[in-house]
VEXGUBA-677121 format. One line per field, with one value per residue (C-alpha): residue number from 0; residue in one letter; y, z, x. Coordinates in Angstrom, 3 decimals. Layout:
resi = (NUM_...) $
resn = (A_...) $
v = (Y_...) $
w = (Z_...) $
u = (X_...) $
This chain:
resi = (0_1_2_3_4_5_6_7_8_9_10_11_12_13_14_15_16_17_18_19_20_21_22_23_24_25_26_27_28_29_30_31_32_33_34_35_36_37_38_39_40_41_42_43_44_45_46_47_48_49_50_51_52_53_54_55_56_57_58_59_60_61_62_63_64_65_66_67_68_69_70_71_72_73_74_75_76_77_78_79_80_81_82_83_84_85_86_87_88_89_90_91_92_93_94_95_96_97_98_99_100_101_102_103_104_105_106_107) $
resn = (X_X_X_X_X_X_X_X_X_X_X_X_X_X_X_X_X_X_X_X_X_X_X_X_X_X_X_X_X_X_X_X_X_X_X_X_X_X_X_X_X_X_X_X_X_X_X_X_X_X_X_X_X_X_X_X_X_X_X_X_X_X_X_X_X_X_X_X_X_X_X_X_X_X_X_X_X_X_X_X_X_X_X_X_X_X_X_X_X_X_X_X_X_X_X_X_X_X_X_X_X_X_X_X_X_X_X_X) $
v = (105.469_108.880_109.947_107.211_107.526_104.456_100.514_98.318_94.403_94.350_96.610_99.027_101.733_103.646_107.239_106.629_107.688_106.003_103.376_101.969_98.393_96.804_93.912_94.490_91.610_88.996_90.187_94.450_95.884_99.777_101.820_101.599_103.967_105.956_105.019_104.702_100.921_99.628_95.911_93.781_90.350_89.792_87.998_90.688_93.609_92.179_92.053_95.909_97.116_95.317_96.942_100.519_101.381_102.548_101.897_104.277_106.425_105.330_101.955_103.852_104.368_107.104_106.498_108.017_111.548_112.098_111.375_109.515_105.656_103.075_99.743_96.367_93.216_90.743_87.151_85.379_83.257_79.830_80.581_81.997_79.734_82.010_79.512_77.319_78.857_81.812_84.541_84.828_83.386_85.881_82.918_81.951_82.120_84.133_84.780_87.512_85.033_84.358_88.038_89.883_93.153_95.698_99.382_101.098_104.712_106.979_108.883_110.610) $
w = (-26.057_-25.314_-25.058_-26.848_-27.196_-27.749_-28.728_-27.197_-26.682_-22.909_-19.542_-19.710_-17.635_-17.913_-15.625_-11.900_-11.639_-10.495_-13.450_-13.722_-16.007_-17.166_-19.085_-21.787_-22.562_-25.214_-28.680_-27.330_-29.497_-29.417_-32.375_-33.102_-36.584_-36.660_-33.434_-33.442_-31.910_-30.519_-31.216_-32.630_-32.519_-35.876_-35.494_-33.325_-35.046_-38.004_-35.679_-34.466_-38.307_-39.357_-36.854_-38.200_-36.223_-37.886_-36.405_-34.302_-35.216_-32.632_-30.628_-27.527_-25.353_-23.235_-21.186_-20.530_-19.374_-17.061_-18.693_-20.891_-21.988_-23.847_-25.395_-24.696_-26.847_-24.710_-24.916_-22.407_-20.080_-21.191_-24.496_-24.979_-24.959_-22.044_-19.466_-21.558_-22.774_-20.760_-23.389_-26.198_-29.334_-32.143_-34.190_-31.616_-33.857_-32.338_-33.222_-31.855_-29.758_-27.789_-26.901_-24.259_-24.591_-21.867_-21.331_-19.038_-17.930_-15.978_-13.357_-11.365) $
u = (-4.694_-3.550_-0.122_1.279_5.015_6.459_6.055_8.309_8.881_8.730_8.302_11.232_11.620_14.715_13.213_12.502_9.071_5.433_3.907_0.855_1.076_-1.865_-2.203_-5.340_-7.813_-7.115_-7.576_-7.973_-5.065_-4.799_-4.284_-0.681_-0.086_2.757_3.643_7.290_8.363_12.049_11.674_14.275_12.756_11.870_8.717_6.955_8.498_6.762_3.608_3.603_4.712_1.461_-0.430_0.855_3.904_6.743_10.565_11.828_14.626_17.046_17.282_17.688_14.149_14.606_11.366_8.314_7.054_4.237_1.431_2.468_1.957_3.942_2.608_4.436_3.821_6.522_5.989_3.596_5.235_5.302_4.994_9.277_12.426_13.855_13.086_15.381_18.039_18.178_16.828_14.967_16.022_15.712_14.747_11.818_8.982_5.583_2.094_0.251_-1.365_1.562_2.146_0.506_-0.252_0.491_0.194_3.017_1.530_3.647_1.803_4.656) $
């Protein structure tokens, strides 16, 4: 990945601009050291963290550049309690097999 800015727990896109989101194949995960991440969910913060990224300093995401990309690991549908109960329990417990893993890229 080049320009990697950012690891987060779903698509979030807080700039108006033009994105390109792709989904990566099962079991392609990206270099992720010292990449800082904004994810709260414990399970999947544990995830990224074991992967190499490192918390960011701020909970804020400010969004992306052009040219630059941002890793999501948000939980496949089907797989969270959101349908449920409406969000995502921070006690939901996740494997990296129940995340996807998808690459925001902002082009304009």
């Amino acid at each position: 990945m080049k320009n990697l800015k950012a690891i987060l727990s779903t698509t979030v896109l807080p700039l108006d601009g033009v994105y390109c989101v792709e989904t990566l194949p099962h079991g392609e995960i990206p270099n992720l050291s010292g990449v800082p991440h904004y994810i709260g969910h414990p399970d999947t913060k544990e995830i990224v963290e074991g992967l190499g990224a490192v918390p960011a300093p701020t909970k804020l995401f400010t969004g992306l550049d052009v040219g630059e990309q941002a890793i999501c690991f948000p939980i496949q549908q089907g797989k969270s309690n959101r349908a449920v109960d409406g969000f995502t329990s921070p006690h939901q417990n996740v494997s990296l097999g129940d995340l996807q893993i998808r690459v925001i890229t902002r082009l304009e």
